[in-house]
VEXVEXKE-160051 format. One record per residue: residue number from 1; x, y, z of N, C-alpha, C, CB in turn. Coordinates in nm, 2 decimals. Glycine has a CB too. Example, Ala and Ser with C-alpha at 12.3 -4.5 7.8 and 13.67 -1.06 7.14 Angstrom:
! VEXVEXKE-160051
node resi: 1, n_xx: 1.32, n_yy: -0.57, n_zz: 0.78, ca_xx: 1.23, ca_yy: -0.45, ca_zz: 0.78, c_xx: 1.32, c_yy: -0.33, c_zz: 0.78, cb_xx: 1.13, cb_yy: -0.45, cb_zz: 0.90
node resi: 2, n_xx: 1.28, n_yy: -0.22, n_zz: 0.71, ca_xx: 1.37, ca_yy: -0.11, ca_zz: 0.71, c_xx: 1.29, c_yy: 0.00, c_zz: 0.79, cb_xx: 1.41, cb_yy: -0.06, cb_zz: 0.57
This chain:
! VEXVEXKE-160051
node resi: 1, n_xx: -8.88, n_yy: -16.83, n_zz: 0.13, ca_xx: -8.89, ca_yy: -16.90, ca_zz: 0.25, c_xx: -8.92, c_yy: -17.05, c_zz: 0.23, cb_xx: -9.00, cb_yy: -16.84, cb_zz: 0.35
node resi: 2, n_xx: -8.82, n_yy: -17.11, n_zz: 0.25, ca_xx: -8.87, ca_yy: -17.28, ca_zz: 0.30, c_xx: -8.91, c_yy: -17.37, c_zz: 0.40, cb_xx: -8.80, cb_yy: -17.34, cb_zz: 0.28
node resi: 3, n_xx: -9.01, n_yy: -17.43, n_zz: 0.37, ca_xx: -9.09, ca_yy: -17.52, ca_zz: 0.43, c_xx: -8.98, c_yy: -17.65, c_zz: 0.49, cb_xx: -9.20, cb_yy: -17.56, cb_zz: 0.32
node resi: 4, n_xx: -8.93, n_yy: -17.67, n_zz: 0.63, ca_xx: -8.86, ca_yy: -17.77, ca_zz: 0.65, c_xx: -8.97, c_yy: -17.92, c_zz: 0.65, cb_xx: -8.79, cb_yy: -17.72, cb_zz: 0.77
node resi: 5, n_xx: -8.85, n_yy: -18.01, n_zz: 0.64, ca_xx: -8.95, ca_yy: -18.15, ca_zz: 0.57, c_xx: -8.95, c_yy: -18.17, c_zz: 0.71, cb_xx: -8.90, cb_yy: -18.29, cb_zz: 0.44
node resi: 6, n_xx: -9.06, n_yy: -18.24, n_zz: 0.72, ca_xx: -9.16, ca_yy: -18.31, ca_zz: 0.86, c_xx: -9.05, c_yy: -18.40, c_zz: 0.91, cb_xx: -9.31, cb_yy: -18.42, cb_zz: 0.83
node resi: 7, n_xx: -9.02, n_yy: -18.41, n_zz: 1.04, ca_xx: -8.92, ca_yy: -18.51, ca_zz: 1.11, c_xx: -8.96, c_yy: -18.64, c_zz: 1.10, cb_xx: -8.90, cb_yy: -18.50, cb_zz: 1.26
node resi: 8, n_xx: -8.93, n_yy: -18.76, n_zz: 1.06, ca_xx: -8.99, ca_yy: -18.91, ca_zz: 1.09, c_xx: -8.98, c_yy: -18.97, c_zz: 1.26, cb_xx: -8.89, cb_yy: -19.02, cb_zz: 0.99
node resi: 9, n_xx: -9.06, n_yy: -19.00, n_zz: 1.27, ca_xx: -9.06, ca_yy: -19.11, ca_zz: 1.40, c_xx: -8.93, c_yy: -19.25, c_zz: 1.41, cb_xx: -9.22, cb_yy: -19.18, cb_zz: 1.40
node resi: 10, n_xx: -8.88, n_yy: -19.22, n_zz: 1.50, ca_xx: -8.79, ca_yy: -19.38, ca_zz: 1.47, c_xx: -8.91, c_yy: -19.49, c_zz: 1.50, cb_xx: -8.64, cb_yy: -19.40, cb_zz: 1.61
node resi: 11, n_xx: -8.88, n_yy: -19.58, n_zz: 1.43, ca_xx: -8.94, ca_yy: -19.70, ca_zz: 1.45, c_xx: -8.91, c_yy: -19.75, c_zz: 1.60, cb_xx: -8.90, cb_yy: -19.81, cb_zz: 1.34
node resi: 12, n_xx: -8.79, n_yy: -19.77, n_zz: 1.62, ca_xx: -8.73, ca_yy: -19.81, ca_zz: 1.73, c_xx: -8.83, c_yy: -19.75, c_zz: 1.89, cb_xx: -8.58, cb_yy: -19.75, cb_zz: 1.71
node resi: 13, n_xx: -8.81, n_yy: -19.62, n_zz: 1.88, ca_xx: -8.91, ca_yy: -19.56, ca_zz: 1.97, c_xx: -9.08, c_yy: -19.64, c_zz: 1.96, cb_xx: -8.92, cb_yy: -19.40, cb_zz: 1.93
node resi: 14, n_xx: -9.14, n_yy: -19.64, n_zz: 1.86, ca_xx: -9.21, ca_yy: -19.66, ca_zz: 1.86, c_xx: -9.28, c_yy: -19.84, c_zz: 1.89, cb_xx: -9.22, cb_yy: -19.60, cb_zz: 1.77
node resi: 15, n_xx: -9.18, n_yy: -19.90, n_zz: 1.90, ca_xx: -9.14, ca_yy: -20.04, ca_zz: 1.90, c_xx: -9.12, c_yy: -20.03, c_zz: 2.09, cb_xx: -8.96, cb_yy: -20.08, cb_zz: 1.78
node resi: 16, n_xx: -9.05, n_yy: -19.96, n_zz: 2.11, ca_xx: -9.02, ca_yy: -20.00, ca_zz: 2.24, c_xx: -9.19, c_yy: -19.92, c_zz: 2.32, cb_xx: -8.84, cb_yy: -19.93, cb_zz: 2.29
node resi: 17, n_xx: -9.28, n_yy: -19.87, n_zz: 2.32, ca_xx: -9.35, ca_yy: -19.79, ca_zz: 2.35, c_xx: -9.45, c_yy: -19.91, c_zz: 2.30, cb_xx: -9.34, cb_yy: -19.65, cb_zz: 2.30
node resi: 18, n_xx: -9.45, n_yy: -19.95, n_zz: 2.19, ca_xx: -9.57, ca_yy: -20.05, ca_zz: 2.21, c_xx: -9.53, c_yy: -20.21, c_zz: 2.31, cb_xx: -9.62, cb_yy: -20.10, cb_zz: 2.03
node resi: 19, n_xx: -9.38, n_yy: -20.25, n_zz: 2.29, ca_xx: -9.29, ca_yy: -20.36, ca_zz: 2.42, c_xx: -9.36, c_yy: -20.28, c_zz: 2.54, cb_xx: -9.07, cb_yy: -20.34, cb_zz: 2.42
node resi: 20, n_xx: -9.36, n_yy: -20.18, n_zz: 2.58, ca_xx: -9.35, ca_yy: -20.13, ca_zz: 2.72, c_xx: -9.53, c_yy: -20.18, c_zz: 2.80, cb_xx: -9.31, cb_yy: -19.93, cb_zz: 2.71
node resi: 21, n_xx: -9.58, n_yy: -20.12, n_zz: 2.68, ca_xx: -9.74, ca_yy: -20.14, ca_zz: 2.69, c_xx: -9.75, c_yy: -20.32, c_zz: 2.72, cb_xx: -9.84, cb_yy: -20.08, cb_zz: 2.52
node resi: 22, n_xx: -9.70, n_yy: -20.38, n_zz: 2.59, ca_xx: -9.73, ca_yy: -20.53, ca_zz: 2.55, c_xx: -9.65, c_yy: -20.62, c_zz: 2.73, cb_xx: -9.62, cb_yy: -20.59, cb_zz: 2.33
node resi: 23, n_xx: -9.52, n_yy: -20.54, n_zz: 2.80, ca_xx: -9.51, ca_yy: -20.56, ca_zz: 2.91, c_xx: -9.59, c_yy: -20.56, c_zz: 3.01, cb_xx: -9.45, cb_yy: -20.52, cb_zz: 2.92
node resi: 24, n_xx: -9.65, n_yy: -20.46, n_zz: 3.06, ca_xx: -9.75, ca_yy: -20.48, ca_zz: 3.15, c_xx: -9.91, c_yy: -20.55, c_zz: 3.12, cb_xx: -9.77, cb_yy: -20.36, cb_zz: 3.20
node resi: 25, n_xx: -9.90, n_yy: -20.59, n_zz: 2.98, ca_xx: -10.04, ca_yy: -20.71, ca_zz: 2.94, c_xx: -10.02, c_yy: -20.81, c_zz: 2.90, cb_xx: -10.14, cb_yy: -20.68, cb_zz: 2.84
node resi: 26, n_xx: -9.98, n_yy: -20.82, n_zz: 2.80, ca_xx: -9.98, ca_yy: -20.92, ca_zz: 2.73, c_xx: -9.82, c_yy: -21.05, c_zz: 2.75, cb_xx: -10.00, cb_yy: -20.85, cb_zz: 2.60
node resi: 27, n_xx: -9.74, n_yy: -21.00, n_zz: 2.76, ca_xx: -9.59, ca_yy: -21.03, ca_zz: 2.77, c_xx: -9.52, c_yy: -20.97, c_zz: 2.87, cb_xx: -9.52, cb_yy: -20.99, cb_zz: 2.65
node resi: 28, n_xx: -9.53, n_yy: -21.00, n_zz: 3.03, ca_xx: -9.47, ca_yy: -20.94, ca_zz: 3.13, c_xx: -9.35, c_yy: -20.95, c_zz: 3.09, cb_xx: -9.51, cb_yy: -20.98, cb_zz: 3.27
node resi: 29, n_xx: -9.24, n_yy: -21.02, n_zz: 3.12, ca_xx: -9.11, ca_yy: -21.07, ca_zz: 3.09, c_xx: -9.06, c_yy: -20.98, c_zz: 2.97, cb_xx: -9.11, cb_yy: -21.23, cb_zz: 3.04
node resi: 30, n_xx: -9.10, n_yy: -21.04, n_zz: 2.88, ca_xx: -9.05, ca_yy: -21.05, ca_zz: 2.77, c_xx: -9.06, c_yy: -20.89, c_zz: 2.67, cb_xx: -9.12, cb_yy: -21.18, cb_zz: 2.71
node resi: 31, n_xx: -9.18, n_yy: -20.81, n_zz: 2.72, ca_xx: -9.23, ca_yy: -20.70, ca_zz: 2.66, c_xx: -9.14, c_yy: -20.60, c_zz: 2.69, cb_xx: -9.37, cb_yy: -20.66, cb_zz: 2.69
node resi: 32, n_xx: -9.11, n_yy: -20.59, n_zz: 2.86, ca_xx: -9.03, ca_yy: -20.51, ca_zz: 2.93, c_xx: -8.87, c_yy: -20.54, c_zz: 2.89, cb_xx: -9.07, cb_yy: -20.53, cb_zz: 3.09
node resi: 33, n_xx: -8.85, n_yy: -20.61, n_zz: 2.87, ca_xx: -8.70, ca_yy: -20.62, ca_zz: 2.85, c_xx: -8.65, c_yy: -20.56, c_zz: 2.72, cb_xx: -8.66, cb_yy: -20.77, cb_zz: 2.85
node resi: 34, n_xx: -8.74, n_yy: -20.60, n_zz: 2.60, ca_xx: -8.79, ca_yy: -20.55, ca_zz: 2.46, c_xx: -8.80, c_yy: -20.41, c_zz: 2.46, cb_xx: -8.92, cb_yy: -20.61, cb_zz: 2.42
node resi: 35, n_xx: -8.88, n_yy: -20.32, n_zz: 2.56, ca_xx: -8.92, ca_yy: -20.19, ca_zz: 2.58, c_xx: -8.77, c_yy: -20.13, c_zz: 2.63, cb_xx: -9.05, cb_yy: -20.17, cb_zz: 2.70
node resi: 36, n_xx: -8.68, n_yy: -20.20, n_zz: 2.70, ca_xx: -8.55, ca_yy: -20.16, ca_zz: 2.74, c_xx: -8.50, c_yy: -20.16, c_zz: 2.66, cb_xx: -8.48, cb_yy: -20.22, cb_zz: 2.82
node resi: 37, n_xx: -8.46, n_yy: -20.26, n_zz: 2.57, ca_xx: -8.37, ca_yy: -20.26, ca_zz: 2.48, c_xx: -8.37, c_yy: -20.16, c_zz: 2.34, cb_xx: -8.36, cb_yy: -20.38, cb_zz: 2.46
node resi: 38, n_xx: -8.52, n_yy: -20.18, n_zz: 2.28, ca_xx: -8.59, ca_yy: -20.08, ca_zz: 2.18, c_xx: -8.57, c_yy: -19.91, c_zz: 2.23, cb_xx: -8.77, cb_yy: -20.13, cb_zz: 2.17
node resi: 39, n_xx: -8.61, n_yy: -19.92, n_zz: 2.34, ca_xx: -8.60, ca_yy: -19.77, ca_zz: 2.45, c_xx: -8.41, c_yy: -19.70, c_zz: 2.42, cb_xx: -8.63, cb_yy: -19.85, cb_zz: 2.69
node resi: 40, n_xx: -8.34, n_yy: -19.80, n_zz: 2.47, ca_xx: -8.20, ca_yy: -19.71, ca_zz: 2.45, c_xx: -8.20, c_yy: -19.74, c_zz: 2.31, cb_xx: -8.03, cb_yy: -19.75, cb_zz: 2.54
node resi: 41, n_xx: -8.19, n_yy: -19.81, n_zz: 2.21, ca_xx: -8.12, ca_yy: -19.79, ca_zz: 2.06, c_xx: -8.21, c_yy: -19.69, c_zz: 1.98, cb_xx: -8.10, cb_yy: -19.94, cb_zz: 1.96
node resi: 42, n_xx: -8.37, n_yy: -19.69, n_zz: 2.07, ca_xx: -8.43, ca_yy: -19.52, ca_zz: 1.99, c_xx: -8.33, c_yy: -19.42, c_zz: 2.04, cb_xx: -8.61, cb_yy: -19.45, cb_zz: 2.06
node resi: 43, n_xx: -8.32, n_yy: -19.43, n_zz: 2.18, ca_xx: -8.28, ca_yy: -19.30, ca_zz: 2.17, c_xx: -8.16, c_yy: -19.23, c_zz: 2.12, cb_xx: -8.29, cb_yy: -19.26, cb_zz: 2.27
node resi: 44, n_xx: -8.05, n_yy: -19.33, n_zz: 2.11, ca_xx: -7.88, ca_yy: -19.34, ca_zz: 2.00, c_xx: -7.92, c_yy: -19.31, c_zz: 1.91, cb_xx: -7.79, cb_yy: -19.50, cb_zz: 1.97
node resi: 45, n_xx: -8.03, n_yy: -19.34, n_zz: 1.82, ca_xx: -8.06, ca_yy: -19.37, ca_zz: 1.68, c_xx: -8.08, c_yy: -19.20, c_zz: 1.71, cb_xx: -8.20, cb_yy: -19.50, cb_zz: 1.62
node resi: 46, n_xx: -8.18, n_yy: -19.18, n_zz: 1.77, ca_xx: -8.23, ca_yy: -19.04, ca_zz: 1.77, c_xx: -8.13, c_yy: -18.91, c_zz: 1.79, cb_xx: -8.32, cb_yy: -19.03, cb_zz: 1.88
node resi: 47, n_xx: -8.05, n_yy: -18.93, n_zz: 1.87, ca_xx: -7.93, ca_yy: -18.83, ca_zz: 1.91, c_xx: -7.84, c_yy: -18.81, c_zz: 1.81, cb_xx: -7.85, cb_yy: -18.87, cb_zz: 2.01
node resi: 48, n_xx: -7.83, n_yy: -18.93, n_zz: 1.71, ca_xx: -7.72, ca_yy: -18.98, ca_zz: 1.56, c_xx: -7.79, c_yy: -18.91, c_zz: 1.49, cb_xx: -7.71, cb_yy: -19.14, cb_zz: 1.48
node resi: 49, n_xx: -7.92, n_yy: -18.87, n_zz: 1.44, ca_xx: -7.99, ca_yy: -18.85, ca_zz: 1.35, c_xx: -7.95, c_yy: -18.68, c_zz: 1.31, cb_xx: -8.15, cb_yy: -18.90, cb_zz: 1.39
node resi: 50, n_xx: -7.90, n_yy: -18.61, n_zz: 1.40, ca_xx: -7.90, ca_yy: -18.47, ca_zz: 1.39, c_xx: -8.00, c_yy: -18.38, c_zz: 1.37, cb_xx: -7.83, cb_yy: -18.45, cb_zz: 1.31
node resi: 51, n_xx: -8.13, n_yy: -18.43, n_zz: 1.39, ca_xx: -8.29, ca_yy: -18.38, ca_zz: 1.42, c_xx: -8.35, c_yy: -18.39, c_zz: 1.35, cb_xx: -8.33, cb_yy: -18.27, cb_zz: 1.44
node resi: 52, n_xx: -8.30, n_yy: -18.58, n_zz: 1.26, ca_xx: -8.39, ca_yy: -18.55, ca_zz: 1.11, c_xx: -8.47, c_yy: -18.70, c_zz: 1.20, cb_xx: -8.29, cb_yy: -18.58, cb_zz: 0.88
node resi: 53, n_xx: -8.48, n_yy: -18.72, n_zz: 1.34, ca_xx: -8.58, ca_yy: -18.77, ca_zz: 1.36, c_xx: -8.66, c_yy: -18.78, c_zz: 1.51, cb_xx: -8.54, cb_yy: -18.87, cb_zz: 1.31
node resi: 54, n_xx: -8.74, n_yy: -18.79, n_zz: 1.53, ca_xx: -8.84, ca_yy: -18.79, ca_zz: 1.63, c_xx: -8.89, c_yy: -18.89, c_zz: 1.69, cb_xx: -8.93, cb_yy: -18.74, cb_zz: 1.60
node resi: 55, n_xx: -8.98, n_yy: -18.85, n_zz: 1.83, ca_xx: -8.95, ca_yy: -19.00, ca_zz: 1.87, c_xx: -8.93, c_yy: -18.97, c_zz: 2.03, cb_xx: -8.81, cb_yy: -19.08, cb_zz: 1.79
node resi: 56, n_xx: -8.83, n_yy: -18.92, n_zz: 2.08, ca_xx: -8.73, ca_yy: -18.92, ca_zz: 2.25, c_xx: -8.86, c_yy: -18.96, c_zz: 2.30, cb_xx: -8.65, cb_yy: -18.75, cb_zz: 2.34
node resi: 57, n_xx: -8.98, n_yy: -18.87, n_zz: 2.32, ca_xx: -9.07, ca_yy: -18.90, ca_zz: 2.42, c_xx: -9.14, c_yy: -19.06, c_zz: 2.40, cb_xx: -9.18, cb_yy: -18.77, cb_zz: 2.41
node resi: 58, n_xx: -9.17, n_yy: -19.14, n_zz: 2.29, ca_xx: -9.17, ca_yy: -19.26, ca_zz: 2.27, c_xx: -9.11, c_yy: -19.35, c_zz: 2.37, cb_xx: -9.11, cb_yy: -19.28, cb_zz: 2.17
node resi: 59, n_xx: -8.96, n_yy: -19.28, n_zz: 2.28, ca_xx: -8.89, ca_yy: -19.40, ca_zz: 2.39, c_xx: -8.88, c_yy: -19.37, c_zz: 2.48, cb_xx: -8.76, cb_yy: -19.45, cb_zz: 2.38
node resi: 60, n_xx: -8.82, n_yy: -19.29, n_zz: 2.54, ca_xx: -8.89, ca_yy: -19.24, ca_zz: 2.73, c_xx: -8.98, c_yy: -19.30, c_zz: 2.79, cb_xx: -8.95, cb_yy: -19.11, cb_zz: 2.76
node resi: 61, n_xx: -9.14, n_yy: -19.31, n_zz: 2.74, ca_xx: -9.17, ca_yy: -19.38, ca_zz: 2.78, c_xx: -9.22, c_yy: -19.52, c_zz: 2.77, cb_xx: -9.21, cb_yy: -19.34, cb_zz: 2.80
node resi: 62, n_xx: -9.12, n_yy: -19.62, n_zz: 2.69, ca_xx: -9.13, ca_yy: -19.74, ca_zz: 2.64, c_xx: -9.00, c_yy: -19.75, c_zz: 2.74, cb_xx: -9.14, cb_yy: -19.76, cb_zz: 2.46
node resi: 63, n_xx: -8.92, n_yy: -19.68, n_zz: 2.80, ca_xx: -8.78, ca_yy: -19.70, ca_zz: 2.90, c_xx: -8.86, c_yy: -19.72, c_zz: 3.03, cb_xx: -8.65, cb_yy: -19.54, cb_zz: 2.91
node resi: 64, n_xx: -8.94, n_yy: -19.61, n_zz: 3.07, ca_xx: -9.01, ca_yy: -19.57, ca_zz: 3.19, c_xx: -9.10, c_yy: -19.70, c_zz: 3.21, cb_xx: -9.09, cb_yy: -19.42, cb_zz: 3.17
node resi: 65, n_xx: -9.19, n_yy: -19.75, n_zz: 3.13, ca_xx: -9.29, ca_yy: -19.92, ca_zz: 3.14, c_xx: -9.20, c_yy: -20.00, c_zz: 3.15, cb_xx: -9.39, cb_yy: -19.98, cb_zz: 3.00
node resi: 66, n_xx: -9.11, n_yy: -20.04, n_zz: 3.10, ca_xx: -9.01, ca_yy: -20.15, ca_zz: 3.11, c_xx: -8.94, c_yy: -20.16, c_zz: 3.21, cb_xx: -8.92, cb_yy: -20.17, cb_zz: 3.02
node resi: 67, n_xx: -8.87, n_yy: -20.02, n_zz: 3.25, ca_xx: -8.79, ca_yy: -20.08, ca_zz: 3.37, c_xx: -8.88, c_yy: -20.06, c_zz: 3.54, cb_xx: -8.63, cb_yy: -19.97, cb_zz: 3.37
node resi: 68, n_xx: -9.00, n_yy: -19.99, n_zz: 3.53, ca_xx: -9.10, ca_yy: -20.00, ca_zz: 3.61, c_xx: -9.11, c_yy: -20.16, c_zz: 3.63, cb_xx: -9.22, cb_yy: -19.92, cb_zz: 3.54
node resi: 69, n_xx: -9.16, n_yy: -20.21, n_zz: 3.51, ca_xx: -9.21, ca_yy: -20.35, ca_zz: 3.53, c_xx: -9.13, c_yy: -20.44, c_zz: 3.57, cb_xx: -9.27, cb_yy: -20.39, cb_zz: 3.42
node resi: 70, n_xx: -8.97, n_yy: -20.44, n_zz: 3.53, ca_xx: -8.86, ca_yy: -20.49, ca_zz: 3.60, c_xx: -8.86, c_yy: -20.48, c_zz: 3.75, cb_xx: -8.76, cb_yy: -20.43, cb_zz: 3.54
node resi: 71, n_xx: -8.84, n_yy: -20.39, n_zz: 3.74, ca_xx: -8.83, ca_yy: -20.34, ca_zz: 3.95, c_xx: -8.95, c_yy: -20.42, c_zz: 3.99, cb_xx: -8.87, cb_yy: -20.13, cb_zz: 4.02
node resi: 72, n_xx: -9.07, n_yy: -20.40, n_zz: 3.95, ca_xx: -9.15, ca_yy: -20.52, ca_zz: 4.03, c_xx: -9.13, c_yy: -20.64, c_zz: 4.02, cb_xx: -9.27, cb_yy: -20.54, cb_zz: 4.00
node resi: 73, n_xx: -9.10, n_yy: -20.70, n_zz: 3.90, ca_xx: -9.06, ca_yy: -20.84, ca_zz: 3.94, c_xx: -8.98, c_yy: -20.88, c_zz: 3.99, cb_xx: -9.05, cb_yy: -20.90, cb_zz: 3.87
node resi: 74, n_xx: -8.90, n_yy: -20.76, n_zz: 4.04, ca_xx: -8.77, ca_yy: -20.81, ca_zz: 4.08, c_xx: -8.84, c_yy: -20.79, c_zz: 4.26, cb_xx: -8.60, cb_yy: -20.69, cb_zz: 4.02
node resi: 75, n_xx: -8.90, n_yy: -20.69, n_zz: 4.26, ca_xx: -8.92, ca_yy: -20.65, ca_zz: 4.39, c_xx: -9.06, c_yy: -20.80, c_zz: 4.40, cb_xx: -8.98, cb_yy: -20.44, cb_zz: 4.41
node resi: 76, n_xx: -9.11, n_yy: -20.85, n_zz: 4.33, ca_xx: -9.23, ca_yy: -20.93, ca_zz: 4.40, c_xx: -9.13, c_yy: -21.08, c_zz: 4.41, cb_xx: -9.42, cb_yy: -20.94, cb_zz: 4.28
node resi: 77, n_xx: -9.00, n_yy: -21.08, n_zz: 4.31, ca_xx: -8.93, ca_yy: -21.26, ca_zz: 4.34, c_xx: -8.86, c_yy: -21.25, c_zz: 4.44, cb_xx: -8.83, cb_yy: -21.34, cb_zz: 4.22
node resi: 78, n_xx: -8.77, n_yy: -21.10, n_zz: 4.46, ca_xx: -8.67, ca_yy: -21.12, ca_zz: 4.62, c_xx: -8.76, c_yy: -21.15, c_zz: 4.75, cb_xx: -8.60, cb_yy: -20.95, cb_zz: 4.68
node resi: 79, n_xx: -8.90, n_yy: -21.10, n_zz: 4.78, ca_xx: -8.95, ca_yy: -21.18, ca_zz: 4.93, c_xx: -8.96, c_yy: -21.36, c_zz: 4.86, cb_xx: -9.16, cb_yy: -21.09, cb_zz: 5.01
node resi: 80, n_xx: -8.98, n_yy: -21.35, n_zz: 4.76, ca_xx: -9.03, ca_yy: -21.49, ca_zz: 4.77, c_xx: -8.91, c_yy: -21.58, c_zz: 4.78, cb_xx: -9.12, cb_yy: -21.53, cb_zz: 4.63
node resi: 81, n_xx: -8.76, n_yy: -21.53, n_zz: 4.73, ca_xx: -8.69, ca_yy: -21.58, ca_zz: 4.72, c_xx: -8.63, c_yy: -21.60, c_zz: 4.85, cb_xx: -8.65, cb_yy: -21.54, cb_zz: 4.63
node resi: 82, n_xx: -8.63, n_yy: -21.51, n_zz: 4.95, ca_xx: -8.58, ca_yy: -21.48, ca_zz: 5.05, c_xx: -8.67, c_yy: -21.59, c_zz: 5.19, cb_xx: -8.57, cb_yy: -21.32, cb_zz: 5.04
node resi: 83, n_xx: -8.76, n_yy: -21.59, n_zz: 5.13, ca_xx: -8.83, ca_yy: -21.71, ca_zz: 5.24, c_xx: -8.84, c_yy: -21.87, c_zz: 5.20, cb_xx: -9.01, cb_yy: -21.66, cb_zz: 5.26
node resi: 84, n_xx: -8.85, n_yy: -21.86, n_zz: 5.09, ca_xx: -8.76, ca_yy: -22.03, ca_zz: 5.05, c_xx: -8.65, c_yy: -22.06, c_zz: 5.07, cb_xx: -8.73, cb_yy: -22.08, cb_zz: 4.93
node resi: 85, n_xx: -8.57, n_yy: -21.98, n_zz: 5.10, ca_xx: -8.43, ca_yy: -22.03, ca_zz: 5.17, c_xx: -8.41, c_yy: -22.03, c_zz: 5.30, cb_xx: -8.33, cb_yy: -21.96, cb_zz: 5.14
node resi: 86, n_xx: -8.54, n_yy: -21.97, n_zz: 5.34, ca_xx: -8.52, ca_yy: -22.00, ca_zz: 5.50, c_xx: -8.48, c_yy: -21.86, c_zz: 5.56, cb_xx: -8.39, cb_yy: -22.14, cb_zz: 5.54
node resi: 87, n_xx: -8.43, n_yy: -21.75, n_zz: 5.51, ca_xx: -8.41, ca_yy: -21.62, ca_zz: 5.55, c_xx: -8.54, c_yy: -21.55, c_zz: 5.63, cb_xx: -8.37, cb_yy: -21.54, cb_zz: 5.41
node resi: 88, n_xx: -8.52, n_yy: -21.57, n_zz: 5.76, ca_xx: -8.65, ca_yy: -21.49, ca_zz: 5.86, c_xx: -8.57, c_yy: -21.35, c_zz: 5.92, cb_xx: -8.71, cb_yy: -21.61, cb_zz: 6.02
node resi: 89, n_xx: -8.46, n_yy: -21.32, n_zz: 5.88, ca_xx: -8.48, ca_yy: -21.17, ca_zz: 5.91, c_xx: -8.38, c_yy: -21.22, c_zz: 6.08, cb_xx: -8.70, cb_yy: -21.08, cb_zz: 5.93
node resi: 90, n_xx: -8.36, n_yy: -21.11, n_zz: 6.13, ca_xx: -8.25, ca_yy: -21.12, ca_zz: 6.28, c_xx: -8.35, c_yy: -21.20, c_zz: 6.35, cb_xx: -8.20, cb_yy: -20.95, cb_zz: 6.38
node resi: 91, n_xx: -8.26, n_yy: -21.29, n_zz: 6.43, ca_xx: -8.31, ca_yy: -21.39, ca_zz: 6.57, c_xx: -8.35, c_yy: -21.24, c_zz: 6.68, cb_xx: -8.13, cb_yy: -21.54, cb_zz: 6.65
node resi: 92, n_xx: -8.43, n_yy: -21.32, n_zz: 6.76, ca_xx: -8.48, ca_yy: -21.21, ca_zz: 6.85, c_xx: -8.43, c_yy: -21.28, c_zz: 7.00, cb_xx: -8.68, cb_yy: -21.19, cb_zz: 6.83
């Protein structure tokens, strides 16, 4: 009976999972977009690997912080954007 060898972690996952975190503290912008991008090439990398690597839940949730944090900024710049132009919604 053999002992199968331990799966490795993709870096990638793990990269986008610390982006996702470093998005909502340290690097709003820049972490989340990072967590997106690191997030899908873990999980390609991972599906390629044929189970010699680990990781999905990583990047899942280094996908899940990033594009969370996206939708807010997108959702906190559209009112702002939408009242500097003068957009008040239907005349009454």
């Amino acid at each position: 009976m053999s002992i199968p060898a331990p799966r490795q972690t993709s870096s990638y996952a793990v990269i986008s999972l610390v982006a996702g975190i470093l998005g909502w503290t340290l690097l709003p912008f820049l972490g989340s977009l990072g967590a997106i991008i690191f997030g899908h090439m873990a999980r390609g990398e991972i599906r390629r690997s044929n189970g010699q690597l680990d990781g999905d839940g990583l990047a899942v949730t280094g996908l899940v912080l990033g594009w969370l944090s996206v939708a807010l900024w997108v959702l906190g710049i559209l009112p702002s954007s939408c009242s500097s132009a003068g957009w008040r919604g239907s005349p009454r």
